[in-house]
C-alpha positions as CSV (number, residue, x, y, z in Angstrom):
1,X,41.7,214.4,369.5
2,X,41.6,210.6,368.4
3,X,39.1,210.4,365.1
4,X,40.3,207.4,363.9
5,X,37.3,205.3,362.2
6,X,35.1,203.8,365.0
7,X,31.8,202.4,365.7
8,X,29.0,204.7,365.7
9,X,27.2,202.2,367.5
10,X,23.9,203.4,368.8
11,X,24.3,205.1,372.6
12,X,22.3,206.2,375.5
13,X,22.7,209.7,376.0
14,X,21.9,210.0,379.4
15,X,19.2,208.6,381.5
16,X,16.6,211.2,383.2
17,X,18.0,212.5,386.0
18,X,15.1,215.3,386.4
19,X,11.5,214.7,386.6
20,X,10.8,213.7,382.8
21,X,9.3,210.5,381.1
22,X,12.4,208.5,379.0
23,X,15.8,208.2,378.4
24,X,17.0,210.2,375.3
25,X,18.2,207.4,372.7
26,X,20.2,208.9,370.2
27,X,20.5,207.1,367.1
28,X,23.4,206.8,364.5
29,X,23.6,209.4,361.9
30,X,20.8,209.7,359.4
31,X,20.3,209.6,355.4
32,X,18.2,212.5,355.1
33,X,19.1,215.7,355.9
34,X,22.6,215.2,355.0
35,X,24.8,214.9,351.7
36,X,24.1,211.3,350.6
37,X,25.4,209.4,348.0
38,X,23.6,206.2,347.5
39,X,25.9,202.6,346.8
40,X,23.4,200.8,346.1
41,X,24.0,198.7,343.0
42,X,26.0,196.2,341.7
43,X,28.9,194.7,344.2
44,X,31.4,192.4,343.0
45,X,31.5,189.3,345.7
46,X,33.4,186.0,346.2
47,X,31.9,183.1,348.3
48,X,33.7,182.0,350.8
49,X,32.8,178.8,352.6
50,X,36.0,178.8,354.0
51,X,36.9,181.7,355.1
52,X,40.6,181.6,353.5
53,X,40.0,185.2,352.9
54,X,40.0,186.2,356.5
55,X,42.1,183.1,357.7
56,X,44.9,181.1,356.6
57,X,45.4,177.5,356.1
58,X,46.2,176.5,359.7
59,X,43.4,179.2,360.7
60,X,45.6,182.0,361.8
61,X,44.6,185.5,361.0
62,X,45.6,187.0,358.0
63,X,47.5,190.1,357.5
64,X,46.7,190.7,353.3
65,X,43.6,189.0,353.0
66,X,40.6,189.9,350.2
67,X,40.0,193.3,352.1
68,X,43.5,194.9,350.7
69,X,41.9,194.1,347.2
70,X,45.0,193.2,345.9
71,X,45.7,193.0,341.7
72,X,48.8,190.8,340.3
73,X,50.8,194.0,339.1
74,X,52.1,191.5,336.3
75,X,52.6,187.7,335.1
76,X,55.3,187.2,337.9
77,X,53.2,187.9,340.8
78,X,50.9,185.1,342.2
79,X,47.3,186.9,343.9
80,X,44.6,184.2,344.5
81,X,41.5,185.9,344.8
82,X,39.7,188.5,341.7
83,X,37.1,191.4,342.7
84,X,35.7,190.3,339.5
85,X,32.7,192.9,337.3
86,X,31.7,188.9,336.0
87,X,30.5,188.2,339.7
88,X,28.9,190.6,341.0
89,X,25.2,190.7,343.6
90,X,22.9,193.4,343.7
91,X,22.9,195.5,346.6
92,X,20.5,195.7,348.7
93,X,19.3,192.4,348.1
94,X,19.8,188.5,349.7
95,X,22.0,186.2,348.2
96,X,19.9,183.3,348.5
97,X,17.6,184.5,345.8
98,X,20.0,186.5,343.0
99,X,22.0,183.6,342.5
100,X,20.5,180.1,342.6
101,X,23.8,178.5,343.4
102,X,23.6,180.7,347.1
103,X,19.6,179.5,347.5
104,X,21.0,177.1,350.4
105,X,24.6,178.7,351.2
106,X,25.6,180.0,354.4
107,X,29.0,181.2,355.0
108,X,30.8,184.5,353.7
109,X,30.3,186.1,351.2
110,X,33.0,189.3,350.2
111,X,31.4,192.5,348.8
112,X,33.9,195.3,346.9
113,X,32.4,198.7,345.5
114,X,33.8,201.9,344.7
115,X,33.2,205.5,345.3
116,X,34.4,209.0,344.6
117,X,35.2,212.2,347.2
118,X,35.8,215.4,346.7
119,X,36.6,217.3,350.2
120,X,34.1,220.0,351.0
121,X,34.8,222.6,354.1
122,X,31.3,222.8,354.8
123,X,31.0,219.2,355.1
124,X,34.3,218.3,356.9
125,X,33.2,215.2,358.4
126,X,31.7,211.4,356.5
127,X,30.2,208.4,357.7
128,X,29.8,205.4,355.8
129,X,26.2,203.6,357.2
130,X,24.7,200.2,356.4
131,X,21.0,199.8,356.8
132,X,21.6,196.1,357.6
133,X,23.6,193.0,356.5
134,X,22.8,189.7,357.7
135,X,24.2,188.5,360.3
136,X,27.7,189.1,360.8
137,X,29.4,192.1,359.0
138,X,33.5,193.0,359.5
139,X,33.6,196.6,357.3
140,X,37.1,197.9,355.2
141,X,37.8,201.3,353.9
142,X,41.2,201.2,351.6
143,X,42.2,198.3,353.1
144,X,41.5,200.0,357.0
145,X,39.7,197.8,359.0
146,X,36.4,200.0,360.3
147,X,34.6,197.6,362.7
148,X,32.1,194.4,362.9
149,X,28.7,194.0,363.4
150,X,26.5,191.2,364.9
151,X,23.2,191.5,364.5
152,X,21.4,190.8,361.3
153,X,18.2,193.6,361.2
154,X,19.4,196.6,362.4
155,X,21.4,199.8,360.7
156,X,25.1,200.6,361.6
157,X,27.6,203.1,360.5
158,X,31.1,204.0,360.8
159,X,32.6,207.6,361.2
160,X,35.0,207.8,358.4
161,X,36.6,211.4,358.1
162,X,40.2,210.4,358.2
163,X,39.9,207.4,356.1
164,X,37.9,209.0,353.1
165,X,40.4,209.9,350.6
166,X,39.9,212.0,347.6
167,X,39.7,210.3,344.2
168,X,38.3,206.4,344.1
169,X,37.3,205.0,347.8
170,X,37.4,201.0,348.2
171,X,34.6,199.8,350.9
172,X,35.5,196.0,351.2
173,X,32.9,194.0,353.6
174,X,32.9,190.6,354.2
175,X,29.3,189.3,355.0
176,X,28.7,185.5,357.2
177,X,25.4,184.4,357.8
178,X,26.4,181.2,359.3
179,X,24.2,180.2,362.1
180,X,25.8,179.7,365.7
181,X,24.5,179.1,369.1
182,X,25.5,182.3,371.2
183,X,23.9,184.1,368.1
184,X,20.6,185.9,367.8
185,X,18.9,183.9,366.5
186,X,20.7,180.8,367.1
187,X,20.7,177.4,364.9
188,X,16.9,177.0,364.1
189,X,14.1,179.4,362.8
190,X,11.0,178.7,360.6
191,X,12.3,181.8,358.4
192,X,15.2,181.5,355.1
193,X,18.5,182.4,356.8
194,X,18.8,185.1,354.4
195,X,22.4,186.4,353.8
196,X,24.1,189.4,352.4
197,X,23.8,193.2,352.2
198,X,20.2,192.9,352.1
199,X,19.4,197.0,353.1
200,X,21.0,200.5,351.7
201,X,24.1,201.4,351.7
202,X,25.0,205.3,352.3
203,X,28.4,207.5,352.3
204,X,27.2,210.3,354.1
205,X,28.5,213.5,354.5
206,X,27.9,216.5,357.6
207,X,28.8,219.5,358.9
208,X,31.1,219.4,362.0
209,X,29.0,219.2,364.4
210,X,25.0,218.8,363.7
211,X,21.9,217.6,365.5
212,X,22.2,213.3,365.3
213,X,18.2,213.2,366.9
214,X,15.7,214.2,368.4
215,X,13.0,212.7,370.0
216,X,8.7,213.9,370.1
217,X,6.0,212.2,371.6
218,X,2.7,213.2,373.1
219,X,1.7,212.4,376.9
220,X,-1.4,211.6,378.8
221,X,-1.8,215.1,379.8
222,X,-1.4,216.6,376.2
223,X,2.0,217.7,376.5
224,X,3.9,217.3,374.0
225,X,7.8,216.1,374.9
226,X,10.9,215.4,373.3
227,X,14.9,216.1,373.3
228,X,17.5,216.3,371.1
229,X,21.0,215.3,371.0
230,X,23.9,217.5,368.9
231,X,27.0,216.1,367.7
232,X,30.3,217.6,367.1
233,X,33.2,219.6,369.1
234,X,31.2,222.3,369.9
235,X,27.9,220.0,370.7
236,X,27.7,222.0,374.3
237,X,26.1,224.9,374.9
238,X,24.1,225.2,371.9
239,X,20.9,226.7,370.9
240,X,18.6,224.7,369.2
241,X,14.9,225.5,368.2
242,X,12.1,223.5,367.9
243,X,8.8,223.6,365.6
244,X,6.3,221.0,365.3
245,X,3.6,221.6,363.2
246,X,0.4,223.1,363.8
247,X,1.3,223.1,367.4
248,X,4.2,225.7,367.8
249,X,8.0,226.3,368.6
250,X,10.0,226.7,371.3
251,X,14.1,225.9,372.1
252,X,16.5,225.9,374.2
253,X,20.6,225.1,374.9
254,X,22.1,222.0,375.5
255,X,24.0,220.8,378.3
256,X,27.6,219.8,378.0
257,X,26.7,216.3,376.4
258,X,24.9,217.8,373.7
259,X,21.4,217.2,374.9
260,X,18.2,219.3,375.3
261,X,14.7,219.0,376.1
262,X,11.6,220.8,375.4
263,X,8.1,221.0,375.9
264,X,4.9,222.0,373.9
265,X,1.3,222.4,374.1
266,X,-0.8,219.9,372.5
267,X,-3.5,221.3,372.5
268,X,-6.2,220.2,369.9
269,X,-3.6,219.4,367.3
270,X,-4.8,216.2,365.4
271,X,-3.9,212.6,367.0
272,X,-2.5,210.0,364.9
273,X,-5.2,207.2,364.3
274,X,-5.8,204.2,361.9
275,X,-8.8,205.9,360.4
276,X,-6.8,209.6,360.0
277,X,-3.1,209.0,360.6
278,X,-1.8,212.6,360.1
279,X,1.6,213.4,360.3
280,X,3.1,216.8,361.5
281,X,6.3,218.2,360.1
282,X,9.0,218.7,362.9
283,X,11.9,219.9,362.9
284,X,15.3,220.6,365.8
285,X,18.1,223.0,363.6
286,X,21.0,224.6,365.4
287,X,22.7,227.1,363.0
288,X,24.4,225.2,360.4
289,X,22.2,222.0,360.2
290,X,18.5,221.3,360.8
291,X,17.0,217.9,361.5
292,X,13.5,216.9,360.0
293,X,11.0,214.5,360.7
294,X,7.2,213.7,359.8
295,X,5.3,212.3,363.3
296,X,2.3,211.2,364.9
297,X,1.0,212.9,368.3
298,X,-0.7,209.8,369.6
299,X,-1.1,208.0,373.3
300,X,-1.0,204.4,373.8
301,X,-2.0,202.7,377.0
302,X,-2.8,199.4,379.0
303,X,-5.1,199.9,382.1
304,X,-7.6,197.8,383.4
305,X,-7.4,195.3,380.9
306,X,-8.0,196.9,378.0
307,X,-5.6,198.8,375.1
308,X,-6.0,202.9,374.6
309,X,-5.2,204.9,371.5
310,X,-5.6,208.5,372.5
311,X,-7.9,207.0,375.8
312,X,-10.1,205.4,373.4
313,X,-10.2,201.5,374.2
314,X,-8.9,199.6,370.7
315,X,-9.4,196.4,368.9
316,X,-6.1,195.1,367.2
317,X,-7.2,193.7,363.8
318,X,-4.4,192.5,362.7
319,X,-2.1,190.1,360.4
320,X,1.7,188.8,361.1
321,X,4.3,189.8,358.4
322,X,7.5,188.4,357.3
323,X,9.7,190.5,355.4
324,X,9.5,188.8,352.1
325,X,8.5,190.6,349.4
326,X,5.0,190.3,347.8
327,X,6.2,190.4,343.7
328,X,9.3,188.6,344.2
329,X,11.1,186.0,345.7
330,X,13.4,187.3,348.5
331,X,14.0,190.1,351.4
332,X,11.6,192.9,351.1
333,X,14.1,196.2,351.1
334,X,12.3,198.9,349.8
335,X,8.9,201.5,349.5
336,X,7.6,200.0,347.3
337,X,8.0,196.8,348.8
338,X,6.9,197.6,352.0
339,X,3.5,199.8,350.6
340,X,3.1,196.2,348.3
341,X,3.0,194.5,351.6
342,X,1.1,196.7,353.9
343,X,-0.9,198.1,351.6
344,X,-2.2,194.4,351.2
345,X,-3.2,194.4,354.8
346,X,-5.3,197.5,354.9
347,X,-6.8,196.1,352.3
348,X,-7.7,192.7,354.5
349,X,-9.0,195.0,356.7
350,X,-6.4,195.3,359.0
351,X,-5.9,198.5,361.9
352,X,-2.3,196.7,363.4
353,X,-0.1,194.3,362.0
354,X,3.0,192.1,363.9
355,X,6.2,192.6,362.3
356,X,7.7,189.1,362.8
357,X,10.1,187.9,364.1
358,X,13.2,190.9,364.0
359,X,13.0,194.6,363.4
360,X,11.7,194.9,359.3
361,X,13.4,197.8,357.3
362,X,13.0,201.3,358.2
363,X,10.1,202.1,355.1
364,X,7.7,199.4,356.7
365,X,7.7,201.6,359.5
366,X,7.1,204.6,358.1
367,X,4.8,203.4,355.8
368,X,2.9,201.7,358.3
369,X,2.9,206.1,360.2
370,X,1.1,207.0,356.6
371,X,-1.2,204.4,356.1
372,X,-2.4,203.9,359.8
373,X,-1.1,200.7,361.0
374,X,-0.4,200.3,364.4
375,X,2.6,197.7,364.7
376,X,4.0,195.7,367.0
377,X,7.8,195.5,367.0
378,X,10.0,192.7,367.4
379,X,13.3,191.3,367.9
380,X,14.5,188.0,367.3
381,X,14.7,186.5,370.2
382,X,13.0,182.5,369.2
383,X,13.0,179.3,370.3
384,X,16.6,177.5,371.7
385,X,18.6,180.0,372.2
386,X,22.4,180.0,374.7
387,X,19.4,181.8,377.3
388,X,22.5,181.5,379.9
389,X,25.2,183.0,378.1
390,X,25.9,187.3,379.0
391,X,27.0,187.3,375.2
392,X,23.7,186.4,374.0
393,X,21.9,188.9,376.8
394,X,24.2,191.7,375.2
395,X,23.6,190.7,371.8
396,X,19.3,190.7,372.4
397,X,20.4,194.2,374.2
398,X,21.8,195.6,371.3
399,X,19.0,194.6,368.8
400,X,16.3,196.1,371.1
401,X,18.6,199.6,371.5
402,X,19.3,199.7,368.1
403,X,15.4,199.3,367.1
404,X,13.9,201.4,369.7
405,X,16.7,204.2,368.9
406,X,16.1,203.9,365.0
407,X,12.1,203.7,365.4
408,X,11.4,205.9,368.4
409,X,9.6,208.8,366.7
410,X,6.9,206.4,364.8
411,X,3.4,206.7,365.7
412,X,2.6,203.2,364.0
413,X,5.0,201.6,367.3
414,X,2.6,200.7,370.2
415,X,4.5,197.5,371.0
416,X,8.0,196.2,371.4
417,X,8.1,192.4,371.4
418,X,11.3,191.2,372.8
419,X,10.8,187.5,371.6
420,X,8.7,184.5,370.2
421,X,8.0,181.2,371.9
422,X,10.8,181.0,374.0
423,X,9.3,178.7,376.7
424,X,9.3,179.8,380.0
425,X,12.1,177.4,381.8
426,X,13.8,180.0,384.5
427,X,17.2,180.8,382.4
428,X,14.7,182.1,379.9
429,X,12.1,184.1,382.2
430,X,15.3,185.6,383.4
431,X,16.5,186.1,379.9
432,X,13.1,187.8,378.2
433,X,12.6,189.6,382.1
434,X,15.9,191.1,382.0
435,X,14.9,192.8,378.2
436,X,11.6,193.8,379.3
437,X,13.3,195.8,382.2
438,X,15.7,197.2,379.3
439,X,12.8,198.3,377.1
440,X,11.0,200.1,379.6
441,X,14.7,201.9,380.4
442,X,15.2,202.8,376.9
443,X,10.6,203.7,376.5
444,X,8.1,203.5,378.6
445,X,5.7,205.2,376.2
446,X,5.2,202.1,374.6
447,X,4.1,198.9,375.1
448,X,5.7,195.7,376.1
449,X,5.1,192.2,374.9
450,X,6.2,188.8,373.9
451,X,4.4,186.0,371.8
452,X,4.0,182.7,374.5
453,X,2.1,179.6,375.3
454,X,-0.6,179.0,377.3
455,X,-1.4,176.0,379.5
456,X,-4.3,173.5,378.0
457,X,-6.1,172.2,380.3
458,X,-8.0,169.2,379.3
459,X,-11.0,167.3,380.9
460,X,-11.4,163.8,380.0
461,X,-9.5,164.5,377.3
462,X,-11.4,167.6,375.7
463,X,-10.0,171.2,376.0
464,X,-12.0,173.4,377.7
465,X,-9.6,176.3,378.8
466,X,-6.2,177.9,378.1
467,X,-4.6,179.9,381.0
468,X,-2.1,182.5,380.6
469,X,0.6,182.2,383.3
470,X,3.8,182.6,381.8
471,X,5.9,184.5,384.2
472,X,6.7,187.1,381.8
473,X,3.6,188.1,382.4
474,X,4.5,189.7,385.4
475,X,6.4,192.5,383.7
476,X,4.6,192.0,380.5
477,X,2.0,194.9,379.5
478,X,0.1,193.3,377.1
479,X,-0.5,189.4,376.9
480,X,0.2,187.4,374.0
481,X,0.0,183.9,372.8
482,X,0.7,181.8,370.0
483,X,-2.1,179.1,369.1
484,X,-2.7,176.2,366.4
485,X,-5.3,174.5,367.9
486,X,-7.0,172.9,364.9
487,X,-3.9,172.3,362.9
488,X,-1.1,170.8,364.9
489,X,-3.7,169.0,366.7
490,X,-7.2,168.5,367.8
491,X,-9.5,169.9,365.2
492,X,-10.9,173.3,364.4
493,X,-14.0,173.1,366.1
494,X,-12.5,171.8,369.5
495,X,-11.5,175.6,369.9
496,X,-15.1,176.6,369.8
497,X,-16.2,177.4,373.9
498,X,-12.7,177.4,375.3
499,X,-11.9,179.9,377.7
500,X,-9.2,181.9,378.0
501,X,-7.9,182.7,381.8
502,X,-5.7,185.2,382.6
503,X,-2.9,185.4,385.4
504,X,-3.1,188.9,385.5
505,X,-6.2,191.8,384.4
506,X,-4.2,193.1,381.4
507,X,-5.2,193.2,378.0
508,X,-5.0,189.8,375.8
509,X,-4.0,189.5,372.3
510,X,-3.7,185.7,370.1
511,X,-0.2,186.5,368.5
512,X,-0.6,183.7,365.9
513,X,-3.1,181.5,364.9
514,X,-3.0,179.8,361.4
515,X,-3.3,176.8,358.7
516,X,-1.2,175.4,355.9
517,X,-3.1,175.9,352.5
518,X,-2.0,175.4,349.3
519,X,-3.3,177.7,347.1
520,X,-5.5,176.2,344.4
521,X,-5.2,173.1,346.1
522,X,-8.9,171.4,346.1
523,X,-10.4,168.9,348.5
524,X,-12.7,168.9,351.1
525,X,-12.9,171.1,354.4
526,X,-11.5,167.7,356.2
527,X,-8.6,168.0,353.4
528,X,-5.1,169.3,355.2
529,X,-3.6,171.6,353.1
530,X,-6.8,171.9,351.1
531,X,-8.0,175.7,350.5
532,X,-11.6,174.7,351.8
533,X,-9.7,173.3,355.3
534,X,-8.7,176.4,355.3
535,X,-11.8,178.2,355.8
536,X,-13.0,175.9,358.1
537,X,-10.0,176.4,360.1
538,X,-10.6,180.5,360.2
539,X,-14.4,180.1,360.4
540,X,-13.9,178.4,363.6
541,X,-10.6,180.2,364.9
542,X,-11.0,183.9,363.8
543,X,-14.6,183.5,365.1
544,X,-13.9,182.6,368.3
545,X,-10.9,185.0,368.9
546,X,-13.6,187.4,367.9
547,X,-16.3,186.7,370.4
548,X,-13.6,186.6,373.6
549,X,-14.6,189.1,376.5
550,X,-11.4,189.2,377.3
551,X,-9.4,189.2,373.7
552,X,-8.0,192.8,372.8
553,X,-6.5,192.2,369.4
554,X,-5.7,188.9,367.0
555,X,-2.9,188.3,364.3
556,X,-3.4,185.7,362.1
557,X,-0.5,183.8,361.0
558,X,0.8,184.7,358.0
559,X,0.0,187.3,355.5
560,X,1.8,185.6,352.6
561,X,3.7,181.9,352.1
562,X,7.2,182.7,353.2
563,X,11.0,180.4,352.3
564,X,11.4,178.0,355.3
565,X,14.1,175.8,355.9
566,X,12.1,173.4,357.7
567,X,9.4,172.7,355.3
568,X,10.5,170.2,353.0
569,X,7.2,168.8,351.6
570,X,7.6,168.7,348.0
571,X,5.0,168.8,345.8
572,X,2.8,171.1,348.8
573,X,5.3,173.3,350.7
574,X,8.4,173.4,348.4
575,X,9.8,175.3,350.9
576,X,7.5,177.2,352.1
577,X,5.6,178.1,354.8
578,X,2.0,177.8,353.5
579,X,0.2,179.4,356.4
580,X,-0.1,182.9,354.2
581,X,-3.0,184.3,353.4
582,X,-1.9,184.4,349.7
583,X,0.7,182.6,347.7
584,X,4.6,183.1,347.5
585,X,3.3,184.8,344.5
586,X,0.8,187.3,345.7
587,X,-2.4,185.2,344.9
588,X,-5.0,184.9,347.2
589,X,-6.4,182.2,348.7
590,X,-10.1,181.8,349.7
591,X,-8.4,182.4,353.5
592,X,-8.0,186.1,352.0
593,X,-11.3,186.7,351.5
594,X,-12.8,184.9,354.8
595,X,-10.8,187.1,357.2
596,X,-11.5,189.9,355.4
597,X,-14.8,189.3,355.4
598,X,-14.8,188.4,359.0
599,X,-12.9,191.6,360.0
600,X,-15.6,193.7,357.7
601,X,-18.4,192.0,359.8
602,X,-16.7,192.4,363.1
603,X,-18.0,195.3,366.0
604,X,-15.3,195.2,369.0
605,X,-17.4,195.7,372.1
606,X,-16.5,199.7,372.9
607,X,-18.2,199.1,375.7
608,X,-16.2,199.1,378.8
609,X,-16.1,195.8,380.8
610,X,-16.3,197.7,383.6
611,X,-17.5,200.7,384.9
612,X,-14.0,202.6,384.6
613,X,-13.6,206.0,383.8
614,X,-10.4,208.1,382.2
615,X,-8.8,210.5,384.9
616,X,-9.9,214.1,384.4
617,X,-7.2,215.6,382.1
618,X,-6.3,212.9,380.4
619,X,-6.0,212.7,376.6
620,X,-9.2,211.3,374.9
């Protein structure tokens, strides 16, 4: 059997053939539950704006560029490149931000670090995973080329058991964020085109064969469901047990593919919600391995216009997110970060946040599980983009598999996004129509969304109503927009008595709404930029979204000033997005305390707009 280094690329198992919900998505291997050595830490690095490491001087491939880490044996012997300790970045961690000189840079950048193996028969096989590296990332082991990676947000790994040598291991990776058109994203975003290994690094270690995932979630009807999928020679035919929590066990054998499927009795085990988010220990062993997870049991629906958690209609109070950190300039990475960060939003008040615009690291999500945030998930699909081009289809593809199969077991996940004010020309209702049929494939437990425009329609100049017909609205489950009205024109108080009309009798959430404000900055309410404009502007905004019939949910835009490219107001933006509720530095702004307040003295209607009633037997 081949076992040369490959991809382990995220893959559909199978899709249901027999009466069940979803398609098992098996995710790439995990760092938990396995031997892990970290390699995180200090890389050495070489820019490259040229790419002479990769290509020569006419642009031909090389054949001994910087991956074969070369060293002049002696004084005779010409080698011009170093893998120097005197240059090195921090991994995980951006480039733009360690290293003042990279703040604007885009190109590639060459990582080198070393480890150690020691074979161990119980642990016969490795894997070397990356947690993400932004965008483009071509992977070396000892001078073996491993594999390349497009997409900038999402973790990847490479099955390495016949490349690991014992003694000193040389992983070489060469890192491009240069922006291109078939890309996603393409050439323009209102986010820092961060670059580098900016997530974990793991060399992993497993027994021959082991279980790569399984799969939980809780029905309608109180059943609880789920799979799992075993890896290895002897993946078929094997028995694998089940336990969840407070609920109870079961098993069964897998089928020649590896996979299996159970099912459990709810019961009245505790549902996962935003005032008491428990988690339940559950695990899926086979002998020789046993795969752990902490979970939610919850139900999320749309019907009739409305949202359900656990058949209870629900308000999202939320806020968007970028995934900056809140004590420090650059890409947040870590816990701490993420609890920094979310933790800030409970404290606004918040029951859901939008993670914009691409798939955050993994603690955000798991944090958000603990902490009771509902989240809606994105990818970055966002304004121009080659809409026409397969590449770019396959590329959007592979950021929403790789999401959904690393994120499938949180509770906080009510809703994958699969893209931000794209238009709605026909090459891109095709585009976003042809994901939303993918996401259902891959879950239909879960919502689907996308942040859009509405139409304005004006009389004699004034607006008096916004209607929601975006043809992605047709597959859509939840309705979203994206509105400024008040900043990028009219003023705040024109949105006061506007209606909202929607194409279809789903439920209706405002995506974004926000205000520049410079934090300190004085001036009147009519004062742009001005921290008392910026009341005014969420006084009028955040009150109307709240008094909507028809408005399930509201994310303000943003929770804190974020590095833009395309904000180059010096002396005010610097920057920086100054939409945030507080500061690049974590200080609020008197917009901090006005939502909060607002959220504090809001009371959704729990009333049903209808007379509707939840099918006998459903979950409540």
């Amino acid at each position: 059997m081949n076992t040369a280094p490959r991809l382990v690329a995220f893959f559909l198992c199978a899709f249901f053939a027999r009466a069940m919900a979803s398609s098992p998505l098996a995710g790439i291997v995990r760092t938990t539950d396995f031997d892990t050595v970290s390699l995180d830490g200090d890389w050495a690095v070489i820019p490259d704006r040229f790419d002479q490491g990769r290509y020569d001087f006419l642009s031909r491939p090389r054949h001994d560029g910087f991956w074969m880490d070369r060293r002049a044996k002696d004084e005779t012997e010409r080698v011009e490149y170093l893998f120097s300790d005197e240059h090195t970045l921090r991994v995980p961690g951006d480039w733009n931000t360690q290293d003042e000189r990279f703040f604007f840079y885009e190109g590639s950048m060459w990582y080198r670090t070393a480890f150690n193996y020691e074979a161990d028969e119980q642990l016969p096989r490795s894997f070397l995973r990356f947690d993400a590296a932004n965008k483009v990332a071509e992977v070396w082991l000892n001078g073996e080329r491993l594999g390349m990676h497009e997409v900038g947000f999402t973790p990847f790994a490479f099955e390495v058991t016949e490349s690991v040598r014992p003694g000193e291991n040389v992983v070489v990776v060469r890192v491009d964020n240069t922006r291109r058109p078939d890309l996603v994203p393409a050439m323009v975003t209102d986010w820092w085109n961060y670059g580098g290994i900016t997530r974990s690094v793991h060399f992993v270690r497993t027994p021959g064969t082991f279980v790569r995932d399984a799969h939980i979630e809780l029905t309608p009807n109180r059943t609880v469901t789920g799979w799992a999928v075993v890896d290895g020679a002897n993946a078929g035919k094997r028995s694998v047990s089940f336990e969840l929590e407070g609920v109870g066990a079961t098993g069964g054998v897998t089928d020649d593919d590896g996979l299996v499927r159970f099912e459990l009795n709810a019961g009245a085990a505790p549902r996962w919600t935003p005032e008491d988010p428990r988690l339940l220990g559950f695990t899926a062993s086979i002998e020789g391995h046993r795969f752990e997870d902490r979970v939610g049991l919850r139900t999320i629906e749309a019907r009739d216009g409305d949202i359900y958690l656990n058949g209870e209609r629900v308000f999202l109070e939320g806020i968007c997110i970028h995934e900056e950190a809140l004590s420090r300039r650059g890409r947040a990475y870590s816990e701490a970060d993420a609890r920094e960060l979310l933790g800030l939003a409970k404290e606004l008040g918040c029951n859901y946040v939008r993670l914009a615009h691409y798939p955050h690291n993994e603690h955000m999500l798991r944090v958000a599980d603990e902490l009771g945030l509902m989240v809606w998930a994105e990818i970055p699909v966002y304004w121009k983009m080659a809409y026409e081009s397969e590449r770019t289809l396959a590329l959007a593809k592979t950021h929403l598999r790789e999401m959904i199969a690393r994120d499938h077991n949180r509770a906080s996940v009510i809703i994958w996004s699969v893209g931000n004010e794209t238009g709605d020309d026909p090459a891109v209702t095709a585009f976003r129509t042809e994901l939303g049929r993918y996401v259902k494939s891959l879950d239909p437990s879960r919502l689907l969304s996308a942040a859009m425009f509405a139409r304005q329609i004006r009389e004699d100049g004034e607006l008096v109503r916004m209607r929601v017909d975006d043809p992605f609205g047709e597959i859509a489950d939840v309705l979203a927009i994206n509105e400024y009205v008040g900043w990028y024109h009219d003023q705040p108080e024109d949105i006061s008595g506007v209606e909202v009309e929607l194409a279809w009798n789903k439920p209706f959430v405002i995506s974004e709404t926000g205000a520049g404000v410079k934090q300190g900055r004085g001036g009147s309410p009519e004062a742009i930029w001005s921290e008392a404009f910026g009341v005014r502007y969420y006084r009028e905004q955040l009150g109307w979204a709240l008094s909507l019939e028809n408005c399930d949910g509201v994310s303000p835009w943003i929770l804190k000033d974020f590095l833009s490219p395309r904000r180059a107001l010096y002396g005010v933006q610097d920057w920086y997005n100054r939409k945030g509720l507080v500061s690049e530095t974590g200080e609020r702004k008197d917009v901090f305390s006005e939502v909060q307040r607002m959220y504090l003295e809001h009371e959704p209607d729990r009333v049903l707009k209808s007379n509707r009633s939840i099918p006998e037997g459903r979950d409540r």
